[in-house]
N, C-alpha and C positions, 0 to 999 in steps of 0.2 A: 605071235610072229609079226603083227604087220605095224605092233607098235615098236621092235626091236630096228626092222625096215626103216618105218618112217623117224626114229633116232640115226641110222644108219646114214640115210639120204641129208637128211638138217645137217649132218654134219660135213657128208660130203661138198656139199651146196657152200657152206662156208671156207673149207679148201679153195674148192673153185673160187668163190671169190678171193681171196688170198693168193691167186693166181700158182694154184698146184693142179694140174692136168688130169684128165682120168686115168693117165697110164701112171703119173707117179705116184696119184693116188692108191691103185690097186695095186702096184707092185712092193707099194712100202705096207700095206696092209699084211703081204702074204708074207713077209719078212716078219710084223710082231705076229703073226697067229704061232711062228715058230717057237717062238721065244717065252713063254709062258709059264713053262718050268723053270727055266732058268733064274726067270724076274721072281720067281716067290722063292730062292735061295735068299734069292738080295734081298728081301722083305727080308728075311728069316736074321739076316745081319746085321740091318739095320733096328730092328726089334731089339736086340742085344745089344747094340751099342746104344741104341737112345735111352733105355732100364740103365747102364753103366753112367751114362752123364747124369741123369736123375740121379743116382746114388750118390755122386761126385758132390753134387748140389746139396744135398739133404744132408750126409757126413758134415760137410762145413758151413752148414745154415745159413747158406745164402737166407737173405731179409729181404724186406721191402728196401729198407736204409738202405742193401748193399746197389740199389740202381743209382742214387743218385754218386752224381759228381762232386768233383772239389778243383778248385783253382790257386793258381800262386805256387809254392812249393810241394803242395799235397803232400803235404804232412798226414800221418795217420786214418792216412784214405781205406777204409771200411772196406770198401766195394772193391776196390784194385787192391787190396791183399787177402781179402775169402774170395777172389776171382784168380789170385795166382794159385792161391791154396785147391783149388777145384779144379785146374789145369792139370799139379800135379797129380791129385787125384785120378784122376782121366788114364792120365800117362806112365803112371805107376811111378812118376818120380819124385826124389827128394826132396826139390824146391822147383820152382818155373817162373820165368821174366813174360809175362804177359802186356805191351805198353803200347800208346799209340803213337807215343815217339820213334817206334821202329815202324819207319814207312813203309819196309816193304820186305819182302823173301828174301832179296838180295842182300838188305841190308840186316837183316838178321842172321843171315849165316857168317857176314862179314865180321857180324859184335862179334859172334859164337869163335869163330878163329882168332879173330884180335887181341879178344883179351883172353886166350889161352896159348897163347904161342908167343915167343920172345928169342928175341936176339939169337940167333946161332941154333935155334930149333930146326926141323925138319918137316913138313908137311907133307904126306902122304896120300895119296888117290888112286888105289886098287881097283876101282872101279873103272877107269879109264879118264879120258876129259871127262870136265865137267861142265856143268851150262855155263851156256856161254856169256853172261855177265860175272861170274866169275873169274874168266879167265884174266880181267882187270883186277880183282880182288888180288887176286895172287901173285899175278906182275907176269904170268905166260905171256899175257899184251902190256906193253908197259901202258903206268898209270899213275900219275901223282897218289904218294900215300900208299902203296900197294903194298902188302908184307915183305916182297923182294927188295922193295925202295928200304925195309927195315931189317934186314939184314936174314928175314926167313926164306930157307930152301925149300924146294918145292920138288916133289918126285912122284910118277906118274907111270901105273901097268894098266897097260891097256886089257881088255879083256881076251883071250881065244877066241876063232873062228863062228865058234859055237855059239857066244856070249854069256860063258863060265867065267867064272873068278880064274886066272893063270896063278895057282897056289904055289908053283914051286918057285917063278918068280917075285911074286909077294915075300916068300918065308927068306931072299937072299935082298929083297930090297930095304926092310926091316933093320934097322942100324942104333947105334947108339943114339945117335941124333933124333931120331921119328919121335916126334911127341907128339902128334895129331895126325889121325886118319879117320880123313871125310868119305862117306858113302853115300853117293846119292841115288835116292831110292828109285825115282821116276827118271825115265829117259833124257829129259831135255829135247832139243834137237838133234838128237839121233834115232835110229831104226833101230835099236835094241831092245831085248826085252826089262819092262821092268821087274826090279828085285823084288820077292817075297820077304814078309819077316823073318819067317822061317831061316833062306837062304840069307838074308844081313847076318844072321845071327852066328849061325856057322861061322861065317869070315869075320868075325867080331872075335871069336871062339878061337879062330885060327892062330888072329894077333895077336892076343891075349896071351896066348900060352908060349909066343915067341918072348913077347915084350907086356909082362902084366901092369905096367905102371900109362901104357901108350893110353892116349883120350880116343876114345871111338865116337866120331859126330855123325850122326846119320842127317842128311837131307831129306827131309817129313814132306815136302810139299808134295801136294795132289795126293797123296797115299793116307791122311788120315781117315780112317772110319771107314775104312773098304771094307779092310781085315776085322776079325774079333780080336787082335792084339798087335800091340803099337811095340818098335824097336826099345824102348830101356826091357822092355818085358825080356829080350833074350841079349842084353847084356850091353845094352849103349850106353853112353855116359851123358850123350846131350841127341836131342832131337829140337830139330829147326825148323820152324813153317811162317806160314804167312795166314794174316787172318781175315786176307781177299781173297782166300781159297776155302777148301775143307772146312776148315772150325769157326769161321766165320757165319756162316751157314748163306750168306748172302746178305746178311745186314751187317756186319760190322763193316766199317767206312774207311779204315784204316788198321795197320796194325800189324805186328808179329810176334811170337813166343818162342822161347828157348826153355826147356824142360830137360831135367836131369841132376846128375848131383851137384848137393847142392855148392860145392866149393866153385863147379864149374858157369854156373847159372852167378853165384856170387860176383866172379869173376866178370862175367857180361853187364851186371848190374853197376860194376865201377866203372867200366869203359862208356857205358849208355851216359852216364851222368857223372862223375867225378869222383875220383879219390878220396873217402873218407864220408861221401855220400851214400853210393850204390842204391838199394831199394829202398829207400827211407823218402828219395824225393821223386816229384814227377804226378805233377794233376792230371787226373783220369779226364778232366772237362766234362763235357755231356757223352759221353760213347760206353758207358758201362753197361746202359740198357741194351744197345743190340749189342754189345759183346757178351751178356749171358744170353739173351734172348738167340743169337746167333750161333752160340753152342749146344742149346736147348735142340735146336731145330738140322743142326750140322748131320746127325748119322741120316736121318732122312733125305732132307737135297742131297746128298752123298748117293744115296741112293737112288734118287733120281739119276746123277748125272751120270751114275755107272751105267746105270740100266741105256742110258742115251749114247755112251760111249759103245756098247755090247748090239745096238740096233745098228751103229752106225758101221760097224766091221762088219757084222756080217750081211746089210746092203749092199757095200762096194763091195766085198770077196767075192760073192752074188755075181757081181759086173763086173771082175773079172783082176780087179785091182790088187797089190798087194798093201795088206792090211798088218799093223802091228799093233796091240797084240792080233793074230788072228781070231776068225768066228767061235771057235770053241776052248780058248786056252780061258788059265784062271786068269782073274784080274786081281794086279797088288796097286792100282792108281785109277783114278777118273778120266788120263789120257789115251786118246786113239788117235794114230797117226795112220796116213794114209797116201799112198806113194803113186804119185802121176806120172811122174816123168818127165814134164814139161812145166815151164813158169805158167801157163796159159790154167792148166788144170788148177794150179793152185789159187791163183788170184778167183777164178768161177767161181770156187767153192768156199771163199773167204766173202766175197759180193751174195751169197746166197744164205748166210748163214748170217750177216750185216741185215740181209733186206727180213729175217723175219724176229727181228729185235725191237723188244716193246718201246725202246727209246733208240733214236738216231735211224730208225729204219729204212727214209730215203736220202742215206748219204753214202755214198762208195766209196769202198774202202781202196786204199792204193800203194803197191811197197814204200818202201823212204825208208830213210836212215836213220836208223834208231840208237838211239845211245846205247853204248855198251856194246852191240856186235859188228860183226865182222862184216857184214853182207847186209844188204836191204831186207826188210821184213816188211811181213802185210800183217796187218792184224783186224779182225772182225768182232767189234763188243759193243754192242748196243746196248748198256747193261748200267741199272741204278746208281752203282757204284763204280766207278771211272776206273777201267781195267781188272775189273773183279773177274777173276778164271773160274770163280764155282757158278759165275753165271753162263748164261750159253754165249761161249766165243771159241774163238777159232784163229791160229796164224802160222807163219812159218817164214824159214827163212827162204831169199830168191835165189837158192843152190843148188845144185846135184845134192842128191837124188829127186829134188821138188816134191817133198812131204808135207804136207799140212798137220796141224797138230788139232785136234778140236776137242771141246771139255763144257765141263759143265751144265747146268739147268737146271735152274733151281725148281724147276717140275719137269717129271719124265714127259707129258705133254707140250712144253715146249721142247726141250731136248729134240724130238721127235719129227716136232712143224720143224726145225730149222735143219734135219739133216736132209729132209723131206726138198724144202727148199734149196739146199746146197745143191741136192740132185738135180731138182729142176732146172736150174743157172746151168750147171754141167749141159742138161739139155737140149739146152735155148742156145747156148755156144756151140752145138754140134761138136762137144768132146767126147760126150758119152749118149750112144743110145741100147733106150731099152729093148729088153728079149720080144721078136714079137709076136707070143699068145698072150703078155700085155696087153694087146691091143683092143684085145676081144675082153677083155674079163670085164662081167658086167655083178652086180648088188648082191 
């Protein structure tokens, strides 16, 4: 016992220095002894998904060869086609555009629609808005170049009260015209819950049987490698993500993938690069190492970061906050959002979750205007890779309802210090105080 203690204490002592208090020290204590069962579920899934990537890898004999690079055209690049090949492995699907010319989430959802929708088509959004960089993609905000600017329509059900799919309006907004419906899996900026596979899959199922020829594109971000099974598995035709998230595991530097069949991944392949081109050209450069090494390691930080997402709700539900998802629902993404009420709670806890980041730690973070939205945004990432969300950050918009969104850590241990930290800034701003037999809880 007294060397369990004195482990105990050493590490309290470095808290402390880190400037984490005795009361937030112990109250965040009493919050993981809860949670213990829970976190060896998420072992139990992330186990299963890292055995699944390995398979992925060994089916398509990733090499040594397949790490390095190539430059100029990238012709016949080794590594970036038994790396798209092990994607779709992964995903269960026909083909997949894995490339570091797609900078970002956004803009891979944007090839994903672009080059599957034309002139006089229809776009469809069952799900309600959509993130809000988007809503330029589509032209709801105008936008140079925006599908609207190209002559595609755009229709949009919001969800029920509840934040169910409204089926009977779905089944009457379905037209001749709809040849794309996007579903996006995780929340964005809003308080909704996010989607199960299970549940895409239904409403995929739904459309389907209205209109069997319609493209089902699910929005994959924040959502891989929760679940044991990814949207083609119940019926999508293309899945989007970014590989500053999820599959990235935290080392990939750049990048994004579109997986699915293959005519529609084809299709993205001609828009990324040219007519008569498609996946033929495009130098991987030096990034194929952390882009397998980054999928190698993806179901686990996944795992981490859920596990940080699942402390962080039910801390603040604890204090009294309204949390989504709440302390005990299932999780289908890595995001927890968390509703203050005020700009004041949100900015604390974006400065708190800034201050315990292994790079940029003494810089404050501060809303501004961020391209693409509507409203100022704060955003908190002190993190290797410039804006990478599977690492520990945190932001939100400066609106009603005043939600914070926070994500990632590529170790449940940090995940942990930083919500810890978030609390404490809350604090120190006399926005939140702790219960107090806090006060008293001593080793």
């Amino acid at each position: 016992m007294n060397g369990t203690n004195e482990i105990n204490t050493d590490t309290q002592n470095i808290y402390k220095e880190l400037e984490i208090s005795e009361q937030v020290y112990h109250f965040s204590r009493e919050i993981l002894e809860s949670l213990k069962a829970r976190f060896d579920e998420i072992d139990k899934n992330a186990e299963y998904n890292q055995l699944k990537v390995i398979k992925a890898m060994q089916q398509n004999k990733v090499s040594e060869a397949c790490l390095s690079g190539t430059t100029g055209y990238g012709y016949n690049d080794l590594g970036r086609e038994t790396l798209e090949a092990v994607y779709a492995s992964v995903f269960h699907a026909e083909d997949a555009l894995v490339r570091p010319q797609i900078t970002c989430g956004t803009h891979a959802l944007a090839l994903a629609l672009m080059s599957n929708l034309r002139p006089g088509d229809e776009l469809l959004s069952p799900a309600g808005k959509p993130y809000d960089t988007l809503e330029e993609v589509i032209g709801i905000r105008p936008s140079k170049g925006s599908l609207a600017e190209y002559g595609v329509s755009y229709k949009q059900i919001d969800l029920l009260a509840d934040g169910s799919f409204d089926y009977d309006r779905i089944r009457n907004a379905v037209s001749e015209k709809t040849k794309l419906v996007t579903i996006q899996r995780s929340k964005g900026y809003q308080t909704r819950s996010t989607f199960s596979v299970k549940a895409i899959g239904e409403l995929i199922a739904f459309v389907k049987a209205i209109k069997p020829d319609v493209i089902c594109m699910v929005d994959n971000c924040y959502g891989e490698f929760v679940e044991r099974i990814e949207p083609v598995e119940v019926g999508a035709d293309m899945v989007v993500g970014s590989l500053i998230k999820n599959p990235g595991g935290g080392l990939a530097p750049i990048g994004g993938y579109i997986a699915g069949k293959k005519e529609c991944v084809e299709n993205a392949a001609y828009r990324l690069t040219s007519p008569g081109l498609g996946k033929e050209v495009g130098a991987s450069l030096g990034v194929l190492r952390d882009f397998y090494h980054g999928l190698f390691l993806a179901p686990t930080v996944t795992a981490s970061a859920l596990k940080g997402a699942i402390f962080a709700a039910n801390l603040y539900e604890k204090l009294g906050f309204k949390v989504i998802p709440n302390a005990v629902e299932s999780r289908h993404d890595i995001i927890q959002a968390v509703e203050f009420g005020t700009p004041e709670g949100v900015i604390a806890f974006c400065k708190g979750i800034q201050a315990a980041a292994p790079v940029d730690s003494f810089v404050t973070p501060e809303p501004w205007d961020m391209p693409g939205y509507d409203s100022q945004v704060i955003m908190a990432a002190g993190a290797f890779v410039s804006g990478s969300s599977i690492e520990l950050s945190a932001d939100g918009p400066i609106k009603p309802p005043y939600a914070v969104y926070f994500q990632g850590g590529l170790t449940f241990e940090h995940a942990r210090f930083g919500i810890m930290k978030s609390l404490q800034s809350l604090v120190n701003a006399g926005i939140v105080s702790l219960p107090p037999k806090i006060m008293s809880k001593k080793n």
